[in-house]
C-alpha positions in Angstrom: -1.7 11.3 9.2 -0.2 8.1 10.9 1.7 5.6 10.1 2.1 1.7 11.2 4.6 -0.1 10.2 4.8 -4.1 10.9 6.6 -6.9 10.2 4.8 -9.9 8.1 2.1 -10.2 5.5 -0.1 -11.8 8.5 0.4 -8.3 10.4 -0.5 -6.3 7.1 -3.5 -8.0 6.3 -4.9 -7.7 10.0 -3.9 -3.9 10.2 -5.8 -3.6 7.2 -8.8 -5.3 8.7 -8.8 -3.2 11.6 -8.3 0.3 10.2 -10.0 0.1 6.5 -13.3 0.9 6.3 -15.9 0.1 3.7 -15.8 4.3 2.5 -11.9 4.8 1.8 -10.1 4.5 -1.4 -7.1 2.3 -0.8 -3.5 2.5 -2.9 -1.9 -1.0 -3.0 2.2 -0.8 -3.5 3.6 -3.8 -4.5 0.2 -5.9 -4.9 1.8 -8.8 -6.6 -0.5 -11.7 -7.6 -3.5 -10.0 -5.3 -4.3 -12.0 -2.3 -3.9 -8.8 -0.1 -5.7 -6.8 -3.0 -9.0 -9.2 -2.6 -9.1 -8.6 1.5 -9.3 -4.9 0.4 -11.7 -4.9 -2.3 -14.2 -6.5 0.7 -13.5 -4.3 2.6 -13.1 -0.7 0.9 -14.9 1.4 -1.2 -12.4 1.4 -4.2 -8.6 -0.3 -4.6 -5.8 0.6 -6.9 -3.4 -1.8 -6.6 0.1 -1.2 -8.7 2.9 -3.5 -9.5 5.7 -3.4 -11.9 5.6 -7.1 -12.8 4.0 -8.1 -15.5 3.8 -11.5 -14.4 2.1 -10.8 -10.9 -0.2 -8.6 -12.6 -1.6 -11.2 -14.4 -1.9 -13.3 -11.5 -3.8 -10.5 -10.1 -6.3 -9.7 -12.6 -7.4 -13.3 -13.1 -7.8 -13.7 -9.0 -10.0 -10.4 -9.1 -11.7 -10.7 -12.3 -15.6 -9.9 -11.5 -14.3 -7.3 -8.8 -16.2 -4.0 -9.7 -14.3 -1.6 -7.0 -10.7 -2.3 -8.1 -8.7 -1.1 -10.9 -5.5 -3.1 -11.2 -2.3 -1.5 -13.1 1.2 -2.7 -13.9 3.5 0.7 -13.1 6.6 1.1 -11.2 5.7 3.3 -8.0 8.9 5.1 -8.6 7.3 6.7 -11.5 4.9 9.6 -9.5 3.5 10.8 -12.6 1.9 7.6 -13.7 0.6 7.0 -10.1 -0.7 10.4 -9.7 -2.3 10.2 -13.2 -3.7 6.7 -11.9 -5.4 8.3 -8.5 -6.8 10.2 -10.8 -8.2 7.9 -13.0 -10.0 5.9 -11.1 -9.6 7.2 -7.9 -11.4 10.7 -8.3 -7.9 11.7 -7.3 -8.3 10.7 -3.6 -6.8 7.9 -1.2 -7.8 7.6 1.6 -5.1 4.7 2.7 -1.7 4.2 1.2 -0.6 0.2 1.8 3.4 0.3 1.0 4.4 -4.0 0.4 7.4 -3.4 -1.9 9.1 -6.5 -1.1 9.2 -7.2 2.9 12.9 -7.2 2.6 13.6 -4.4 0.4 16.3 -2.2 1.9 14.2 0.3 4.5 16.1 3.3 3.4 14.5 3.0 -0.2 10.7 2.1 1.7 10.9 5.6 3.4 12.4 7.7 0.6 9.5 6.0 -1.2 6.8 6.5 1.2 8.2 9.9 2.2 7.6 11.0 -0.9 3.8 9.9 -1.3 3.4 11.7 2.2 3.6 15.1 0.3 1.7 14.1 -2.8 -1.1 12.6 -1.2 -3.6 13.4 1.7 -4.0 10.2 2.9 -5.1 9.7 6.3 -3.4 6.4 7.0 -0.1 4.7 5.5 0.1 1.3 6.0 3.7 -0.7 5.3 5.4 -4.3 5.3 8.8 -4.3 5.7 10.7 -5.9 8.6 14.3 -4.3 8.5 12.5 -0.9 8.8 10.0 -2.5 11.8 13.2 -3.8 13.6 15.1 -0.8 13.3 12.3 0.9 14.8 11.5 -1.4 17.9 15.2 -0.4 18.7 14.5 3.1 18.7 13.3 5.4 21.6 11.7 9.4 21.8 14.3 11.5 23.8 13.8 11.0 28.2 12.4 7.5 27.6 14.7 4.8 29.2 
């Protein structure tokens, strides 16, 4: 499994573009009104895409009405049990690609307990996250007998 981690929507969306392919199953966290969630559904096979606002989820079903391949749902990540029960639903239980956008701010230490927590639920070959405190943190950091 691998995970890339970058800084801006712009750098989502192309990471997307380069590493989705028209077979995977992607999981959208934090889809909000869906402009990200309409990229995937052109370029996957199937998209759940998951926000807890009610308001963005409206947004997002009217921009993706007509779209066949994804399945939109208003449910708080947090919750595992209503994500898991989603996969299942209309994923055949399998995804393929996990895209993490829970607010591109929100504290880092709450995006990896979140995603760190997926890791050993799902068997996802690729993790995908927007978050650039936890991108700068990392551009600081260095493997042991590097300079």
């Amino acid at each position: 499994m691998k995970i890339i981690i970058v800084d801006d929507v712009k750098g989502y969306r192309e990471v997307a573009k380069r590493r989705i392919c028209s077979k995977d199953n992607v999981v959208e966290f934090g889809c909000g009104s869906g402009k990200t969630t309409k990229l995937l559904a052109k370029i996957s096979s199937k998209v759940l895409a998951l926000d807890k606002s009610s308001s963005e989820i409206f947004k997002a079903r009217e921009r993706l009405h007509g779209y066949l391949n994804v399945y939109i749902e208003q449910i708080d990540v947090w919750d595992v049990r209503s994500v898991k029960n989603a996969i299942l639903s209309y994923l055949d239980g399998r995804v393929d690609i996990l895209m993490v956008d829970v607010g591109g701010v929100e504290d880092h230490g709450n995006v990896l307990t979140l995603t760190w927590r997926y890791m050993h639920i799902l068997k996802h070959k690729l993790i995908i996250i927007k978050n650039r405190l936890l991108n700068r943190f990392l551009s600081f950091c260095v493997k042991d007998g590097e300079n």
